[in-house]
Every structure is written in structure tokens, then in C-alpha cells.
PyMOL Python script that loads the backbone (N, CA, C, O; Angstrom):
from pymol import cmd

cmd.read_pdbstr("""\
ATOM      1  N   UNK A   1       2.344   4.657   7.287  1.00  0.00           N
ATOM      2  CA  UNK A   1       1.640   4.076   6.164  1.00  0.00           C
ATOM      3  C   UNK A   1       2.614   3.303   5.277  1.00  0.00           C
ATOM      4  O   UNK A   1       2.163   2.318   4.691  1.00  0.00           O
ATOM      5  N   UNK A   2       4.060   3.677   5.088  1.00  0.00           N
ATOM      6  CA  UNK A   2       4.780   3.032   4.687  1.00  0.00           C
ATOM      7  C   UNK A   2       5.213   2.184   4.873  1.00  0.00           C
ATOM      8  O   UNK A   2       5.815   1.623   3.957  1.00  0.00           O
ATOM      9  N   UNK A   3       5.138   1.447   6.522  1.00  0.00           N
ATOM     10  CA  UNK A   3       5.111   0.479   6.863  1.00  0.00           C
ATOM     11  C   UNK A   3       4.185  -0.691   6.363  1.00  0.00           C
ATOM     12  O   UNK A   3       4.535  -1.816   6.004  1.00  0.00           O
ATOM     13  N   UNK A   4       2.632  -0.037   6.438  1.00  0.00           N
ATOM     14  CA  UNK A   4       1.616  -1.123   6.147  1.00  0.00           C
ATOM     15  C   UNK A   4       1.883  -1.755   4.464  1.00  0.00           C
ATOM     16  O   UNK A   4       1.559  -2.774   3.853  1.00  0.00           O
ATOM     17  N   UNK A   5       2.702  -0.432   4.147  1.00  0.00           N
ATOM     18  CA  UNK A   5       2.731  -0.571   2.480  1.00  0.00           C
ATOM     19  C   UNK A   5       3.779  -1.978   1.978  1.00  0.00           C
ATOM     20  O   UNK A   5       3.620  -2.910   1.190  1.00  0.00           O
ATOM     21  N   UNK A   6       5.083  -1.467   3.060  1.00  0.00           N
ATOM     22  CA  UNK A   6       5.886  -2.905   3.136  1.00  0.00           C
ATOM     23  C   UNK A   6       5.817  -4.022   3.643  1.00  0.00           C
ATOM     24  O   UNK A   6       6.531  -4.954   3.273  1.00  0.00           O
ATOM     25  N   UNK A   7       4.902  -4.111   4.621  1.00  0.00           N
ATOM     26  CA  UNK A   7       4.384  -5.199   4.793  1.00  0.00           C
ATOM     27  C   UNK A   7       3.382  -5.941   4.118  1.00  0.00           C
ATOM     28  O   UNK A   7       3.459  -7.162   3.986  1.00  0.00           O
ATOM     29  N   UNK A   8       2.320  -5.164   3.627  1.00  0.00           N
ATOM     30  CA  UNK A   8       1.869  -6.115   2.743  1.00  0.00           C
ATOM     31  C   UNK A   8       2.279  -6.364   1.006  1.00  0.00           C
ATOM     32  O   UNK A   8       1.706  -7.089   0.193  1.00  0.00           O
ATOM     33  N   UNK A   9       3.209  -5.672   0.860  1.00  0.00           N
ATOM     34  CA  UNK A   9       3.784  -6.243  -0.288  1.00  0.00           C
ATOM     35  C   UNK A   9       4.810  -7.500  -0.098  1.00  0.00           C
ATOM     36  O   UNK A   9       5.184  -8.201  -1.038  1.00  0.00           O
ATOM     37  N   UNK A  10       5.305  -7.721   1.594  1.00  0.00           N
ATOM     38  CA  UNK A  10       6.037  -8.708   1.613  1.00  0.00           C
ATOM     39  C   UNK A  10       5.289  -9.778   1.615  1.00  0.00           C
ATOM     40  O   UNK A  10       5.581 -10.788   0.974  1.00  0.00           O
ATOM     41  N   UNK A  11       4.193  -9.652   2.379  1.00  0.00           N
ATOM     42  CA  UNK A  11       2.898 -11.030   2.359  1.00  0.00           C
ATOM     43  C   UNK A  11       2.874 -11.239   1.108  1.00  0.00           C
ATOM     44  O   UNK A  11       3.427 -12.291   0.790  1.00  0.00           O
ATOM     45  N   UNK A  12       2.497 -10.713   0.372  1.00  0.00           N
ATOM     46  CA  UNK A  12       1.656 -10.993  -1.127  1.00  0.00           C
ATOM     47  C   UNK A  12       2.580 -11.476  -1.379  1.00  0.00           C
ATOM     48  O   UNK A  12       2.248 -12.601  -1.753  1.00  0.00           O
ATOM     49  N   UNK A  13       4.278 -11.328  -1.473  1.00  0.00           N
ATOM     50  CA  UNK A  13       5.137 -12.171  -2.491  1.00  0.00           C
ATOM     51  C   UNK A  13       5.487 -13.310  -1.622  1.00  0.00           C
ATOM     52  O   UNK A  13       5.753 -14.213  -2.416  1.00  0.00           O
ATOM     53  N   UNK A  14       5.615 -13.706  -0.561  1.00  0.00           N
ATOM     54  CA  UNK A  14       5.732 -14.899   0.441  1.00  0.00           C
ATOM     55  C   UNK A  14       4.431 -15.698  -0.090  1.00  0.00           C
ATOM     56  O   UNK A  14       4.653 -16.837  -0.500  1.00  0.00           O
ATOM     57  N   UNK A  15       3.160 -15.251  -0.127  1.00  0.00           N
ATOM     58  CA  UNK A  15       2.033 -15.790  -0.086  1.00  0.00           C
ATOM     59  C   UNK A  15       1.984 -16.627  -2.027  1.00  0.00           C
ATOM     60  O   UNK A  15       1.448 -17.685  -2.356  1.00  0.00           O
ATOM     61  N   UNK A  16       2.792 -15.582  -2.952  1.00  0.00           N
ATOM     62  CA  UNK A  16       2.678 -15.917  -4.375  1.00  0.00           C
ATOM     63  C   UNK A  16       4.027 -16.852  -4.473  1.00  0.00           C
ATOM     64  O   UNK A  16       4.343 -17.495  -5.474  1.00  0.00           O
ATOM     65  N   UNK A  17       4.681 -16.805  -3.372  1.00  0.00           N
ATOM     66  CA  UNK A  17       6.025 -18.178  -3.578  1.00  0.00           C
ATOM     67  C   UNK A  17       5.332 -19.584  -2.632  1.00  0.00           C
ATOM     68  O   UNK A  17       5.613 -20.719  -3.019  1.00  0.00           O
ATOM     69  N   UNK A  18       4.596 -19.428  -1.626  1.00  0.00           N
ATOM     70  CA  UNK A  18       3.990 -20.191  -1.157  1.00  0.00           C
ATOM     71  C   UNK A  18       2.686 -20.972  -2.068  1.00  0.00           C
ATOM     72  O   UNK A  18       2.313 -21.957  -1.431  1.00  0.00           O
ATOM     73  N   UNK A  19       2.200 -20.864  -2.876  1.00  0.00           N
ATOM     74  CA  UNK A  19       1.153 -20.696  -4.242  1.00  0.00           C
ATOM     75  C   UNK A  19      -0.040 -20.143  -3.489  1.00  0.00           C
ATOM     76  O   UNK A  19      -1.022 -20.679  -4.003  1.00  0.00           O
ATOM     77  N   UNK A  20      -0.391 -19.412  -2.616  1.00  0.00           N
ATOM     78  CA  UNK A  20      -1.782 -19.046  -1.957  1.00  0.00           C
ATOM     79  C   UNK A  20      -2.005 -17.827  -2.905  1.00  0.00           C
ATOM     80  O   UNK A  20      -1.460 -16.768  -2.594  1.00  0.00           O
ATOM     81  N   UNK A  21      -2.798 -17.893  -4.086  1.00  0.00           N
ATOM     82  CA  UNK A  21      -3.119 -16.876  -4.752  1.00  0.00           C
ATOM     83  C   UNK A  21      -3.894 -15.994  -4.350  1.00  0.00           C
ATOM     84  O   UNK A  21      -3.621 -14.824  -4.617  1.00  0.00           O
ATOM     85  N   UNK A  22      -4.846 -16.250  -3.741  1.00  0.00           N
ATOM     86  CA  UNK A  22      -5.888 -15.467  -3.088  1.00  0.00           C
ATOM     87  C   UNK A  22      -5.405 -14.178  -1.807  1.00  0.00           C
ATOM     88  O   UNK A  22      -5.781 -13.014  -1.668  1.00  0.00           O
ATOM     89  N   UNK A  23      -4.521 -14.942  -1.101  1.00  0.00           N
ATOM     90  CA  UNK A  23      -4.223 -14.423   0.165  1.00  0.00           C
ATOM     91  C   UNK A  23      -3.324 -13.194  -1.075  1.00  0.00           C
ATOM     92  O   UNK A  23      -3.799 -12.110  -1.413  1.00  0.00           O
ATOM     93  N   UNK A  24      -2.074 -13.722  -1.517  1.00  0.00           N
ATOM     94  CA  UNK A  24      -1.406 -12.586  -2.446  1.00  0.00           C
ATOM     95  C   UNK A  24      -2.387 -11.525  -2.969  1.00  0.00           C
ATOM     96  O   UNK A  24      -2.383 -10.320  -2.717  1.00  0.00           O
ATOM     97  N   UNK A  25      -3.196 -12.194  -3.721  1.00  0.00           N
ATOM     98  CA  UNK A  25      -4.175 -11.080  -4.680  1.00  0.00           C
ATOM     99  C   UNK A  25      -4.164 -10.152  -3.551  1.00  0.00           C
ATOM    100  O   UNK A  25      -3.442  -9.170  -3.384  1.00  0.00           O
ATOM    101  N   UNK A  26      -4.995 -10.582  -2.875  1.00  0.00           N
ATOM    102  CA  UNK A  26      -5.749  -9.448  -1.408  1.00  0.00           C
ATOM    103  C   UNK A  26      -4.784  -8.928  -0.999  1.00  0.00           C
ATOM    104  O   UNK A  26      -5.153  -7.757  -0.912  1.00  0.00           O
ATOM    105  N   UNK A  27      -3.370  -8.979  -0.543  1.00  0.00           N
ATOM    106  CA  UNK A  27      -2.318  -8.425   0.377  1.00  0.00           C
ATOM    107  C   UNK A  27      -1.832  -7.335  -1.005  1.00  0.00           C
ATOM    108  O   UNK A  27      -1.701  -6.120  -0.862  1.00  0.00           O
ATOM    109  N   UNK A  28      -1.627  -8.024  -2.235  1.00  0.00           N
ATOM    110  CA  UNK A  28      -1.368  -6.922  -3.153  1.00  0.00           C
ATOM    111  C   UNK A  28      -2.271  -5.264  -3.584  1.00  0.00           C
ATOM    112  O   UNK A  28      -1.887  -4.122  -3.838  1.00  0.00           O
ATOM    113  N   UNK A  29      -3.538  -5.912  -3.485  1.00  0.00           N
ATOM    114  CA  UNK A  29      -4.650  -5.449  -3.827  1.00  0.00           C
ATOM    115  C   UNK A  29      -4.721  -4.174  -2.616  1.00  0.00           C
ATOM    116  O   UNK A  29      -4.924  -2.988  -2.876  1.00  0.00           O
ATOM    117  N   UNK A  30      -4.517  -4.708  -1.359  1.00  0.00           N
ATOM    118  CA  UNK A  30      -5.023  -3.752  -0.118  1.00  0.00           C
ATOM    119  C   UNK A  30      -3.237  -2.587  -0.717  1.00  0.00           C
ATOM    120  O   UNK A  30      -3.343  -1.397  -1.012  1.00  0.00           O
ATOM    121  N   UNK A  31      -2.121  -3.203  -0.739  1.00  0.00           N
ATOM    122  CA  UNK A  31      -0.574  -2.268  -0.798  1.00  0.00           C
ATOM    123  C   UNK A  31      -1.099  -1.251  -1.961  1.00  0.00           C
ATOM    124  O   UNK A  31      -0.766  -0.095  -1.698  1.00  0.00           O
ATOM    125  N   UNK A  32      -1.867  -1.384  -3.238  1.00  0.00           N
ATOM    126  CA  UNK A  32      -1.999  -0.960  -4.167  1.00  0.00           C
ATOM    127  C   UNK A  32      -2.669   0.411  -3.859  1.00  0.00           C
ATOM    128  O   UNK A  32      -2.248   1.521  -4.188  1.00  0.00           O
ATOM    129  N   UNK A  33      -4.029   0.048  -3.017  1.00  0.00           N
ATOM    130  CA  UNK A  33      -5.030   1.047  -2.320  1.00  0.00           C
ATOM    131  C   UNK A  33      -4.093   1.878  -1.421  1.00  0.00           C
ATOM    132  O   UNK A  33      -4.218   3.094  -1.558  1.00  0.00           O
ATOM    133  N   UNK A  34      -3.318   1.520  -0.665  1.00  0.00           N
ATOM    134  CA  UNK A  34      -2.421   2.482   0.580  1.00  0.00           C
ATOM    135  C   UNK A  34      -1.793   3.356  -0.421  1.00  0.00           C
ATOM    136  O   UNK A  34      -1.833   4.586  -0.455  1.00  0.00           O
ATOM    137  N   UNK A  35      -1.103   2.408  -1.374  1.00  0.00           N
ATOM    138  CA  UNK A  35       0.103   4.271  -2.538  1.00  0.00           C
ATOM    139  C   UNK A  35      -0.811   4.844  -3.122  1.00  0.00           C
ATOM    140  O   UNK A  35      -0.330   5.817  -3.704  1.00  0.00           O
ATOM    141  N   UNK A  36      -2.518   4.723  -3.381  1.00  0.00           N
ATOM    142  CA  UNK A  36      -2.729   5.858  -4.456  1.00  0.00           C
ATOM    143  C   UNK A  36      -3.368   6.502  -2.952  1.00  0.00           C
ATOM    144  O   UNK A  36      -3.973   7.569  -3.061  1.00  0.00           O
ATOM    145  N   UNK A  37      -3.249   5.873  -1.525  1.00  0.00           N
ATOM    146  CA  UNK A  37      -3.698   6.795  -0.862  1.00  0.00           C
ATOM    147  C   UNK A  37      -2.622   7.735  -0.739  1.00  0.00           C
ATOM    148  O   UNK A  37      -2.326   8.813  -1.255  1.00  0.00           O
ATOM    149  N   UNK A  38      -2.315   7.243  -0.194  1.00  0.00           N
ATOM    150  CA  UNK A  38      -0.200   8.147   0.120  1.00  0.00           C
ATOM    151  C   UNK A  38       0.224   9.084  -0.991  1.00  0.00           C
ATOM    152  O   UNK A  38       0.621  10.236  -0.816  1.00  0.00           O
ATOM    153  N   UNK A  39       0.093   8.449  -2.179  1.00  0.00           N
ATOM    154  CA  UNK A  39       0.314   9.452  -3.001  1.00  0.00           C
ATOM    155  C   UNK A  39      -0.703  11.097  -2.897  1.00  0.00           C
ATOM    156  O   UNK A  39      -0.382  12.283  -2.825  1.00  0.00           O
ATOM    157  N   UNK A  40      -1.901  10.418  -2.936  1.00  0.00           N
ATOM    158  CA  UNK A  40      -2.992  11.209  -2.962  1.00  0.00           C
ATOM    159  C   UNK A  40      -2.684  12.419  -1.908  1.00  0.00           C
ATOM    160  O   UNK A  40      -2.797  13.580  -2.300  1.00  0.00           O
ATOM    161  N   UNK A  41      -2.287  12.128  -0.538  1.00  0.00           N
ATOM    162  CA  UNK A  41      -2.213  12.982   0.786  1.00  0.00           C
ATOM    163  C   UNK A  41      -0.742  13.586   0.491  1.00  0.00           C
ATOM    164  O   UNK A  41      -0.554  14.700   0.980  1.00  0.00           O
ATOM    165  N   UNK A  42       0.463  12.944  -0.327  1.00  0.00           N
ATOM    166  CA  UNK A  42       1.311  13.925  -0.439  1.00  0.00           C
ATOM    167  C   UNK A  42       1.064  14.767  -1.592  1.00  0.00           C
ATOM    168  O   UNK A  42       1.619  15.865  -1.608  1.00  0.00           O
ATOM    169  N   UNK A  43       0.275  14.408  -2.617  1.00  0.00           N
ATOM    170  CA  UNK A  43      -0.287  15.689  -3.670  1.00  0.00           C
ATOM    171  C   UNK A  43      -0.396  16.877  -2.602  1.00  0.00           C
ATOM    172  O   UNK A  43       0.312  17.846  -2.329  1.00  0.00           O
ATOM    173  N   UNK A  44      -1.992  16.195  -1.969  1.00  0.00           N
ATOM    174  CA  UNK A  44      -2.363  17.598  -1.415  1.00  0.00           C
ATOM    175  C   UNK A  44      -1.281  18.265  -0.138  1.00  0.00           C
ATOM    176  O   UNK A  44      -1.512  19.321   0.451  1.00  0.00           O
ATOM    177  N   UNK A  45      -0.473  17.668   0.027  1.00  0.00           N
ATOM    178  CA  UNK A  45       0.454  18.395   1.295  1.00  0.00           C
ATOM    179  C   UNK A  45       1.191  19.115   0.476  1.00  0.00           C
ATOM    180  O   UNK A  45       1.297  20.330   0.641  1.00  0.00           O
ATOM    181  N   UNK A  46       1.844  18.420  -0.589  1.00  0.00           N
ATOM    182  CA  UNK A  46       2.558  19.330  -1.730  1.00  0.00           C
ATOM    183  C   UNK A  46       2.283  20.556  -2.152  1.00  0.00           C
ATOM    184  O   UNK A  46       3.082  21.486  -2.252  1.00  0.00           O
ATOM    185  N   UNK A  47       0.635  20.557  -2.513  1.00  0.00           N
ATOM    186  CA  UNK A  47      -0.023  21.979  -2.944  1.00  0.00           C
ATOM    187  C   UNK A  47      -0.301  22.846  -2.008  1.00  0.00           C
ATOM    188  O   UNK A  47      -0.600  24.019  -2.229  1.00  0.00           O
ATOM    189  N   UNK A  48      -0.182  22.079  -0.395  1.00  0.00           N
ATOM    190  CA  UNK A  48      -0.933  23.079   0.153  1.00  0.00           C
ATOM    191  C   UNK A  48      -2.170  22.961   0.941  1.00  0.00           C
ATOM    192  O   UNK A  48      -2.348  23.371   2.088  1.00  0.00           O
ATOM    193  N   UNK A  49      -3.249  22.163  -0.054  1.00  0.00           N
ATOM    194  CA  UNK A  49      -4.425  21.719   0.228  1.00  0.00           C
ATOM    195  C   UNK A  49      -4.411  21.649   1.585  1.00  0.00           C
ATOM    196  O   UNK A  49      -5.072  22.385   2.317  1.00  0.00           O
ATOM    197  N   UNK A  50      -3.278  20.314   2.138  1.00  0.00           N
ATOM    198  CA  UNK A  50      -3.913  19.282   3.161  1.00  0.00           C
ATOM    199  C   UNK A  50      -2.251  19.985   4.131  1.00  0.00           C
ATOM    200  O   UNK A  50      -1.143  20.023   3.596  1.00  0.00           O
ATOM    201  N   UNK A  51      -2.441  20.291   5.077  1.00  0.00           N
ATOM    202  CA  UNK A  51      -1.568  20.471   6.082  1.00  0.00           C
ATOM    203  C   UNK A  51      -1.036  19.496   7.395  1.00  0.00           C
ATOM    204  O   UNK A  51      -1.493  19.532   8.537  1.00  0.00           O
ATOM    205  N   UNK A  52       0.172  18.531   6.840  1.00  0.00           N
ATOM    206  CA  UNK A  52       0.440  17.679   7.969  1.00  0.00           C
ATOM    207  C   UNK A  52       0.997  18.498   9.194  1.00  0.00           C
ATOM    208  O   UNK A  52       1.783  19.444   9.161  1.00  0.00           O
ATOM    209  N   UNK A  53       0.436  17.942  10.213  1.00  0.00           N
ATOM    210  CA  UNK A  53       0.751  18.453  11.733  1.00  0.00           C
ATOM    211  C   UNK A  53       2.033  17.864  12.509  1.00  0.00           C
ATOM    212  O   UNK A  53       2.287  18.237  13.654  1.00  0.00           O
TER     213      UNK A  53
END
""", "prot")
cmd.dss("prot")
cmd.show_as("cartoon", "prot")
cmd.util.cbc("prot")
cmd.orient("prot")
């Protein structure tokens, strides 16, 4: 997931030096959604909750 995370934060800033605002917004927008997922799944692995295999 950390991959998808660095990759689309590299689009979005290639895409915001290129001026394609749209394509950036969206590539930023989707990286933004992956860390509060990531974050979210290491909360619960942290507590316990969620058990990685």
C-alpha cells in the first residue's frame, strides 16, 4: 500500500509541475484516501482489533 501511496503522490506532483490540475487533484485525492486507510488498519493491528497474517 505504500507503494500505491508513493506513487501516486509522485503523479500528482509531476502532473502539478506539468500544469494538469485535474489529473494532480485526483492522484492527490486517491494518496490522501490510501493513509487514512493505512493508518486506519495499523490503529487496529496496534490494538489488537485487526490481526495481520
Amino acid at each position: 500500500m505504500l507503494g500505491w501511496i508513493l506513487a501516486l503522490l509522485a503523479i500528482a506532483a509531476i502532473a502539478a509541475l506539468l500544469g494538469m490540475g485535474r489529473v494532480s487533484g485526483a492522484a492527490l485525492t486517491g494518496a490522501k484516501i490510501l493513509i487514512v486507510v493505512a493508518l486506519i488498519i495499523f490503529l487496529l493491528a496496534a490494538l489488537g482489533i485487526f490481526a495481520i497474517v
